[in-house]
C-alpha positions, -999 to +999 in steps of 0.1 A: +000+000+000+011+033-005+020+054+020-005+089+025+012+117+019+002+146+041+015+183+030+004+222+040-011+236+005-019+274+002-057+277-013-044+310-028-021+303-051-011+262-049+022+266-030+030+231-008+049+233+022+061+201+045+050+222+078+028+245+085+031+282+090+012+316+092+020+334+064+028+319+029+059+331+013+053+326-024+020+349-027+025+367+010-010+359+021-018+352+059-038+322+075-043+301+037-020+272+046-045+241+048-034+201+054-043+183+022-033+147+009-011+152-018+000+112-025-007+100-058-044+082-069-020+051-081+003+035-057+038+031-072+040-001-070+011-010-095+021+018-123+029+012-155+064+005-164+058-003-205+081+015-227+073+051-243+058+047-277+070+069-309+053+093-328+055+110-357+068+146-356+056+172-379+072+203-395+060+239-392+053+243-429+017+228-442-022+239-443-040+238-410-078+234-406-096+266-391-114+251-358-149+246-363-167+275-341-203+272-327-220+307-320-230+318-289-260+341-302-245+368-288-225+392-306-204+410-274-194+372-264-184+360-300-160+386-301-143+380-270-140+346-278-124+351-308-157+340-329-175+313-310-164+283-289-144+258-303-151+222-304-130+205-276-118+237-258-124+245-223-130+286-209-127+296-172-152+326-168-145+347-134-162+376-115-170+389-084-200+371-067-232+391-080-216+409-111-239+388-135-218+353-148-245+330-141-271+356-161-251+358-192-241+320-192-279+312-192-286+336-217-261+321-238-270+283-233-305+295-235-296+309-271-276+281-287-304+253-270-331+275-293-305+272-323-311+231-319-274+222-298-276+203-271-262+222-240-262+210-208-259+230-173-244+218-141-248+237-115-227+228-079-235+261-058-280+263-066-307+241-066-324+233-101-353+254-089-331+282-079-321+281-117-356+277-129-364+309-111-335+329-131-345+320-163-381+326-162-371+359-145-349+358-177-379+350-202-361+319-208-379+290-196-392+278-231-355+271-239-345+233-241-316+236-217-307+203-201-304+210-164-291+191-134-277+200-096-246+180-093-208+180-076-193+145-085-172+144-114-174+113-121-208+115-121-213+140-144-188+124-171-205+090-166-234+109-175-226+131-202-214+102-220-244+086-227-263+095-256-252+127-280-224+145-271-235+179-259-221+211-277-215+230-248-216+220-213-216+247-182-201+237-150-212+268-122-184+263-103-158+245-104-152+251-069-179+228-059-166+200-083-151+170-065-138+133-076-125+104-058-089+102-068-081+127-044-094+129-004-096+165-004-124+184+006-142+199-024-130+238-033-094+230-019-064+233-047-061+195-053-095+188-055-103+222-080-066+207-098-077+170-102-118+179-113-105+205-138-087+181-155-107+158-154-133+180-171-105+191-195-098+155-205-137+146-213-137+180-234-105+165-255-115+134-258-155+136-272-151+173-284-175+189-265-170+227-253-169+233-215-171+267-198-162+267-159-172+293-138-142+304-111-146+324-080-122+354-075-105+363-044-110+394-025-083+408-052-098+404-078-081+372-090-094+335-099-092+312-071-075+283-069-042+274-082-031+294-113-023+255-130-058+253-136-056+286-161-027+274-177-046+237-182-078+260-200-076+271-236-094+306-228-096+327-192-122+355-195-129+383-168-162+394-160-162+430-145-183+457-134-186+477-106-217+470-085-232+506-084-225+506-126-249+488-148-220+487-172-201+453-173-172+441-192-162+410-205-124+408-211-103+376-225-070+375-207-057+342-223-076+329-253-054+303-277-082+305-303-087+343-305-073+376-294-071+385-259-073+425-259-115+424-268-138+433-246-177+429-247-195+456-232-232+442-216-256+465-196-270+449-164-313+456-170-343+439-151-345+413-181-312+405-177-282+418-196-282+439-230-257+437-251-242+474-258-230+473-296-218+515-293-200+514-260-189+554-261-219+567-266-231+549-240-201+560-221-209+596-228-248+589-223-249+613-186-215+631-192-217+665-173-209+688-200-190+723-185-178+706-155-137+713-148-117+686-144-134+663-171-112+654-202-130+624-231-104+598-238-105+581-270-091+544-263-089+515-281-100+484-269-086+455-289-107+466-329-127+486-310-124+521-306-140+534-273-145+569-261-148+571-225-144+599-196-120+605-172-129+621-139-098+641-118-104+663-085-079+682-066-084+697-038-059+711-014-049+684+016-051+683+052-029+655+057+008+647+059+010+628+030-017+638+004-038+611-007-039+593-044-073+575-052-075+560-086-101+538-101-104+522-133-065+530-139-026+520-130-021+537-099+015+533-106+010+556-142-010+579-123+019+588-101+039+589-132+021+616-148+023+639-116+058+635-113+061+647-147+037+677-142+055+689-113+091+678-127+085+698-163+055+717-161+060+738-125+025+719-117+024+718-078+008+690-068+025+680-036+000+698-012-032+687-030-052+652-027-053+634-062-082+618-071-089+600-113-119+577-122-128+563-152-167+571-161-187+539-163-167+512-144-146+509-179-110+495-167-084+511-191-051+495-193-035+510-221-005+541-216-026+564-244-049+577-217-017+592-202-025+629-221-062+627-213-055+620-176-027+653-172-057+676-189-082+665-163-057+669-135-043+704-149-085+716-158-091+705-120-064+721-104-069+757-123-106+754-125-107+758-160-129+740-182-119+719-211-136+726-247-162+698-246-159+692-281-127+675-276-112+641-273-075+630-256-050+611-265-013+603-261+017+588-240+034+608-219+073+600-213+092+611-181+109+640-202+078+653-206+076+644-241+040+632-259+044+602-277+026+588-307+000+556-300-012+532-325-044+528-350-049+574-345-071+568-377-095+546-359-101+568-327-105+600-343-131+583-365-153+574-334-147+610-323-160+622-354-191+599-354-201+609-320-205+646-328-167+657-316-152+682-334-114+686-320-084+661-306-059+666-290-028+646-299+005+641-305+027+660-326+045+630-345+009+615-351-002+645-371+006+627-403-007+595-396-042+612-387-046+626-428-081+645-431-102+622-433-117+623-399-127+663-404-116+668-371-097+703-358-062+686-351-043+702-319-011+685-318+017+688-289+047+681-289+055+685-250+031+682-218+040+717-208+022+731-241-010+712-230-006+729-195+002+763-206-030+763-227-054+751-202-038+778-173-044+805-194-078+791-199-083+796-162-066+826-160-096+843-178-119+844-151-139+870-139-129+893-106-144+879-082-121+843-089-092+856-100-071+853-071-083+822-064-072+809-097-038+822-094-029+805-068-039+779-085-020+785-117+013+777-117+040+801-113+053+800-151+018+801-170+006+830-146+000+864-168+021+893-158+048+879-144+068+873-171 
């Protein structure tokens, strides 16, 4: 018999340890060290010791097949999938708990069950009633969805195997999942480890697509061992903020498609709606006049998306002034006013910094870097940007604007929401042409952009106008040279 191996096994990120101890070292986190049996589900004694076999090795050159895709129905999901779900390939979907996975993945199922596939959803965490309830909330309960409430992996291959091999098969979550090669308790990393592949091998082996639902940790990021997302052909982020009836769908891995898309849903009383002109629904309650407010023209992926960025600053009572962000890299916001006050005489040190991203959009990309200085610098003077205008451009730490990619595409959007100026950078200038029919400001240097919008604010009436010179900085202030 073969000996039980007992090990210490961090639920947060899979680290083993032979002892166990307070504070994990590989991911940092406290109190996450549990006492899992990590021996092997064949003893050695009765493994296989036959010979490898050969096989045939192929060469780069030659004509591959284009994988067979099956439409979801939905037009925001095919994209971020890179077209539809491919036959055999398993997706980890991930959110916070409430944000709306369970919604869209039985609108989905819902969809391609109408279309005459056979999907199938398992669900480990609600009662079949409980899921009943959602989709005739849903206006879905006419839709041939095979349903069952079920944990054991074994029992849900043993079934799945009988009969037509489903199309697309849900698993809500595999957290719940559990099989009895391992004597973990379910939701631990070796039992979520040896269910997922489990489910992977089923999905290889009868072609059949699988989409497992992950919880996140309070961070934000999937639970479980990160092996399990490496194991999956596609990892998608659902995200939202709770107050926002905005959510995104973002691919972070995909094998089969691009992994810079996002789908943009809206969170309704019928479920979610799929939002096929994000910026203008971006723009839909934008407070026009309002300093401190600068449009950002993004790109997302092929997609072009206009959004607004927020700034306040307001003079501190504190030590150490406080930086908020949301919906950007704190780290690049910090950037940015060290630049301002390095190149541009911008005085930030004595002022709380706060930047948010209209609509619970999440930008990621460095071109939001010139949008982000003009709401900061309009905030600071109280001057109001021209709301005409759209954003764009990297700042370096010299100060310097650099160009971004696919200019053409975002002042296109601008143009087709009604905007009638950018603001970009100088190098990009030719790259624009004339077809947009936009006013083109380019800058060359950050300290342009500020001097432009301080002697915006330096135009005030009487009654604000010392005020505002305090606020200006020293070197755009009128009069003094």
């Amino acid at each position: 018999m073969a000996k039980n191996t007992l090990s210490f096994v961090c639920q947060n990120c899979g680290a083993g340890y032979n002892r166990w101890q307070g504070k994990c070292e590989s991911c940092g986190e406290w109190n996450t060290l549990a006492e899992e049996d990590t021996s092997g589900s064949v003893p050695v004694s009765i493994r296989s010791k036959r010979k490898g076999r050969t096989f045939a090795l192929e060469s780069l050159a030659g004509k591959s097949p284009d994988a067979p895709r099956l439409s979801s129905g939905m037009t925001e999901l095919d994209r971020v999938t890179g077209g539809g779900f491919v036959r055999g390939s398993v997706l980890l979907v991930g959110g916070d708990p409430g944000i709306g996975k369970s919604t869209l993945l039985t609108q989905a199922t819902s969809l391609m069950a109408r279309a005459g596939h056979r999907i199938v959803y398992i669900s480990g965490e609600e009662a079949i009633a409980q899921v009943r309830l959602r989709a005739a909330r849903l206006g879905l309960s006419d839709a041939p969805v095979q349903l069952a409430a079920e944990t054991s992996v074994e029992d849900i291959v043993s079934t799945l195997s009988e009969g037509a091999v489903p199309r697309l098969i849900v698993i809500d979550s595999i957290q719940t999942m559990w099989t009895d090669t391992v004597e973990s308790a379910p939701g631990t990393v070796t039992q979520v480890r040896a269910s997922a592949q489990a489910l992977i091998r089923f999905a290889k082996k009868t072609g059949a697509a699988i989409i497992l639902v992950g919880h996140v940790t309070k961070d934000g990021q999937i639970a479980g061992p990160r092996v399990v997302e490496h194991m999956v052909d596609a990892v998608m982020s659902f995200e939202g903020e709770g107050s926002q009836q905005f959510r995104i769908l973002r691919a972070v891995k995909n094998r089969f498609g691009p992994t810079d898309e996002i789908g943009v849903f809206e969170m309704t009383g019928l479920g979610l709606r799929e939002v096929t002109n994000p910026s203008e629904l971006f723009l839909s309650e934008r407070d026009l006049g309002t300093p401190g407010t600068a449009v950002f023209a993004g790109i997302e992926g092929t997609r072009p998306v206009l959004v607004e960025l927020q700034a306040l600053v307001a003079p501190t009572s504190l030590g150490t002034p406080r930086r908020a962000v949301v919906g950007w890299d704190p780290s690049r916001l910090s950037m940015v006013l060290a630049v301002l006050e390095a190149h541009c005489g911008v005085k930030l040190s004595g002022h709380d910094v706060y930047l948010n991203v209209a609509g619970g959009l999440r930008i990621h990309e460095p071109a939001a870097d010139l949008a982000a200085a003009a709401a900061l610098v309009s905030s600071l003077v109280n001057a109001q940007l021209p709301t005409d205008a759209v954003y764009f451009g990297e700042i370096s730490l010299s100060g310097v604007v650099r160009p971004v990619a696919q200019t053409p595409a975002r002042l296109k959007e601008a143009a087709k929401l009604g905007f009638q100026r950018a603001v970009l950078p100088e190098s990009a200038r030719g790259e624009a042409g004339g077809d947009a029919g936009l006013s083109l400001n380019a800058v060359n240097s950050l300290t342009t952009l500020v001097a432009e919008i301080a002697a915006r604010g330096s135009r005030r009436g009487e009654s604000a106008g010392s005020a505002e010179k305090n606020a200006t900085p020293a070197r755009f202030r009128r009069g003094e040279g």
